[in-house]
N, C-alpha and C positions, 0 to 999 in steps of 0.2 A: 464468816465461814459457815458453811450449812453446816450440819449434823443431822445423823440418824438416831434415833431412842426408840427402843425394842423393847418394850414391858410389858406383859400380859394382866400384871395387875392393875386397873384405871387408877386407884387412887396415886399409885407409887406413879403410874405414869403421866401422868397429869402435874405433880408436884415435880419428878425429873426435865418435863417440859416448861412448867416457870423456872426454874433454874438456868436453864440452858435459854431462853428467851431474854430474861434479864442481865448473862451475858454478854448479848447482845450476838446470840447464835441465830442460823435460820434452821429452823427444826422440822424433821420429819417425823412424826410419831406413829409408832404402828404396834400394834398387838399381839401378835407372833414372829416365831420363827422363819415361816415362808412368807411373810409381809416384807420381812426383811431382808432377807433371800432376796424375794422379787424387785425390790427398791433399789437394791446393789445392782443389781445388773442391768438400771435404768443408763441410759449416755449421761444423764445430769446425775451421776449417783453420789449423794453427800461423801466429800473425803473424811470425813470423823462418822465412826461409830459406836455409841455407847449398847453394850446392847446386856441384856439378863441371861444368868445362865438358864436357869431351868423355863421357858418357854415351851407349849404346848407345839405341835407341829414341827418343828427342828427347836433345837435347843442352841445357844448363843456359842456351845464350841462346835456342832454342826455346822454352823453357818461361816465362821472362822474356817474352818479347812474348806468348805467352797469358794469363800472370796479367795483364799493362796490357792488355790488348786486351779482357776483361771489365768494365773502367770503374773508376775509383779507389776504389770501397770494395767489401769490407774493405781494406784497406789491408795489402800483404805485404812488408816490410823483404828485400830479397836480397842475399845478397854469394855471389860467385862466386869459386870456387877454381880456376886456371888455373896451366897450365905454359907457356900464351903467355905473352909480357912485350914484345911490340912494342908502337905505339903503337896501331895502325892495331887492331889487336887488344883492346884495353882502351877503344877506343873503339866499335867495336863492341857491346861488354859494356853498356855504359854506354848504348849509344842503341837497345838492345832492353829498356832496362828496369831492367837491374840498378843497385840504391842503392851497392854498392859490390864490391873484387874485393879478392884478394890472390892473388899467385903461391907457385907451390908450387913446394919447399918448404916449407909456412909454418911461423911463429912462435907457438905457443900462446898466448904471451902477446897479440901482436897482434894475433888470431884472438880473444881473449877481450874485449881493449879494440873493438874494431870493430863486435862483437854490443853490448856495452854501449851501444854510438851508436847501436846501431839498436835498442834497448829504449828509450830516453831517445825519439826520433821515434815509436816506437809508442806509448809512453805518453802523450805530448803529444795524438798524432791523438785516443785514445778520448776524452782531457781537452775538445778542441774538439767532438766528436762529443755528447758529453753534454752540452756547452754550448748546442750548436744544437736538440738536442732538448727540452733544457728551456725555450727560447725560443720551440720550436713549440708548445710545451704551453702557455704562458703565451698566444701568442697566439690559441687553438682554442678555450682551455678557460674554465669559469668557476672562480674562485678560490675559489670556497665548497663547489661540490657537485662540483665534477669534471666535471662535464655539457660538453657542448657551448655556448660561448657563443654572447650573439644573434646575431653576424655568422657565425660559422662554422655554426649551424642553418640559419640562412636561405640562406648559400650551397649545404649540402644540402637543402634544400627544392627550391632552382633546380634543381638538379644533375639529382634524381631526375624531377623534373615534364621535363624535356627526356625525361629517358630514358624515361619514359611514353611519352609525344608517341609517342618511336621507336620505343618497340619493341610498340604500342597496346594496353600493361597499365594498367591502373587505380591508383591512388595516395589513401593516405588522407591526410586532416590531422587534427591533434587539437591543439585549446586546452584545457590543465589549471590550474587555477588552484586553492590552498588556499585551503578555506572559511575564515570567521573569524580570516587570517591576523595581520590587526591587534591582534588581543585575545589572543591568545599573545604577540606585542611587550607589549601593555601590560601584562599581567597575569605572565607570568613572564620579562620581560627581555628584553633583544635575541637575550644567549646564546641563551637557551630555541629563539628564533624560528629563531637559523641553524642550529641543533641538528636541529630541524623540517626545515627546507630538506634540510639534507645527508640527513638519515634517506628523509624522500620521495623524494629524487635514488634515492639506491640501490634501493627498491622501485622505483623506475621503471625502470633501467635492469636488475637481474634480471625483471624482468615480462616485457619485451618481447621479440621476437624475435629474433634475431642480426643481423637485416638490416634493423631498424627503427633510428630515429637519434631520440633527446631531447635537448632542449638547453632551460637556463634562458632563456625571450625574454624576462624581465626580473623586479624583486620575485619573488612568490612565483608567477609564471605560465610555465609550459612549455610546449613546442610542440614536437611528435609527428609525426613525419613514418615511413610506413607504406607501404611498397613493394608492388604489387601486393593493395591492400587495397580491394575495391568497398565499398560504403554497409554493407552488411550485416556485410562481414569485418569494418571499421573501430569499425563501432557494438560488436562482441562482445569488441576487442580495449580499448576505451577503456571498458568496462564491468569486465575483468579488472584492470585497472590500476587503477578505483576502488575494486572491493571489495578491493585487494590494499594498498591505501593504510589502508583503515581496519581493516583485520583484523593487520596488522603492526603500528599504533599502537597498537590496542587492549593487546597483548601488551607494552605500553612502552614509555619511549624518552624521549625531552626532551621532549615536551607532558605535562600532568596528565594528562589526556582524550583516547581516542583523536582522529584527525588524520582528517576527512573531505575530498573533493575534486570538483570539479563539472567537469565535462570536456563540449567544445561541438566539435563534428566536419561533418568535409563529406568528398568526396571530387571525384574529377576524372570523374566517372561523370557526375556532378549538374550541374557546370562544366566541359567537357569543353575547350573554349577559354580558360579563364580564365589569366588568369598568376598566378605564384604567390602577389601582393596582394591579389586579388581571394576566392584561397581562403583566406587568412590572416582576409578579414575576414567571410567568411560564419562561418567556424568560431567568432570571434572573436564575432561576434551571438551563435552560439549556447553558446556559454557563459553569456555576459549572459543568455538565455534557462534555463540552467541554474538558474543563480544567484536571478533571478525566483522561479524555480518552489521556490525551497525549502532548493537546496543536494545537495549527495551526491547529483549523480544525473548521466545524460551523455545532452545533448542534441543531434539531426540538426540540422544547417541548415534551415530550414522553406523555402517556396517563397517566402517576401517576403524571410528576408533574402539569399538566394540572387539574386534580383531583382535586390535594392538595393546587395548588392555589385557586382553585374556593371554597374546603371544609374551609380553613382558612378565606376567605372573609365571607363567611355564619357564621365562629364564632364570 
């Protein structure tokens, strides 16, 4: 585990640094207060910090209420070496921040059990930190293709449609649906089918833009949300997305046959008022209309079901 050592005096720091090296720490050693400052608020900034109180440039409980004063994560273990030993003084320490202190003189040994307490608390924090992310993942994500699940698409669907409104750019939607999805279940298996899914997931998400968002809205149907996309952007981007479905399957993969997809789009150009049920379900005709027509191909909203979404919200 790295460490940071903050000692303005060389000999004391040089000897704090074979110590901590022979623990087999990875050490940063620095000279002052704003050395150390600056170290901490490196991306790679050691989780353990041993640092001295009375340093020249910030002192080691300066620097303690800057690292908590940035907000608890990362998360930076400190113990303070001090030649105080009053009370009034170690509490000080302690209510700027610092996890723990020792007076100097110190004790190698005690100085090596003290960082072990504060590796055992760093170790636990990442423990829980990986814990909470994988919870956030489980609850965003879908469990098959990695995509965005239906709740957390549809909440970026919201999200974006407000920021249109605000900031009066245009927003595309797109319903993608695999064609013949049933008859990959029947004919080569369930595997085969989630095989299909996951493969599509990934063409769709290298397809698109860095700022567009896809999520599974459920079975074998996605929903494409497309920032600052008018009718015409949307239609060229849900046309690259289909031929990039069937020109990757073609090339292999879990279907026999390459994997076609019919894709039914609108924009907020055409619904400029609409909320975002309203464009879910024009898009949502036009698929249906996709699908009608044949299959592998990506169909506009037409002016009826554009209408009839907008007439059905008014009911």
């Amino acid at each position: 585990m790295r460490v940071l050592a903050a000692e303005d005096d060389p000999v004391s720091r040089r000897a704090l640094e074979t110590f901590l090296r022979r623990w087999g720490y990875n050490v940063t050693a620095v000279q002052n207060g704003l050395e150390a400052w600056k170290a901490l608020q490196e991306e790679s900034a050691p989780p353990l910090a041993v640092l001295d109180w009375m340093m020249p440039g910030m002192d080691g409980v300066q620097v303690c209420r800057e690292v908590r004063g940035r907000g608890p994560e990362p998360y930076v273990y400190i113990l303070l070496l001090t030649a105080k030993d009053q009370k009034e003084d170690v509490v000080q320490g302690i209510e700027a921040g610092a996890d723990d202190y020792l007076t100097k003189p110190f004790d190698p040994q005690e100085l090596k059990a003290r960082l072990r307490t504060g590796q055992r608390i760093i170790e636990l924090q990442e423990e829980l930190i990986r814990a909470r992310e994988e919870l956030r993942i489980r609850a965003t994500r879908d469990a098959l293709t990695g995509l965005w699940n239906h709740a957390a698409i549809l909440d970026i669907l919201s999200r974006e449609l407000d920021r249109s409104r605000r900031e009066g750019a245009p927003l595309g939607i797109m319903m993608a649906d695999i064609d013949h999805f049933k008859r990959i279940n029947d004919t080569r298996g369930h595997l085969a089918g989630d095989g299909v899914l996951h493969q599509v997931a990934e063409i769709l998400q290298t397809t698109l833009r860095a700022y567009d968002s896809v999520g599974r809205y459920g079975g074998e149907e996605f929903l494409v949300v497309a920032p600052g996309s008018d009718a015409a952007s949307t239609s060229q981007l849900a046309e690259r997305l289909r031929a990039a479905v069937r020109e990757a399957t073609a090339a292999g993969g879990p279907a026999s046959r390459p994997v076609t997809m019919s894709v039914g789009f609108t924009s907020t150009v055409e619904l400029p008022d609409a909320d975002w049920d309203v464009l879910l379900r024009a898009a949502d005709g036009a698929l249906y209309d996709a699908k009608r027509a044949g299959r592998n191909r990506v169909q506009m909203a037409t002016a009826r079901e554009l209408a009839g979404a907008a007439s059905r919200d008014v009911a």
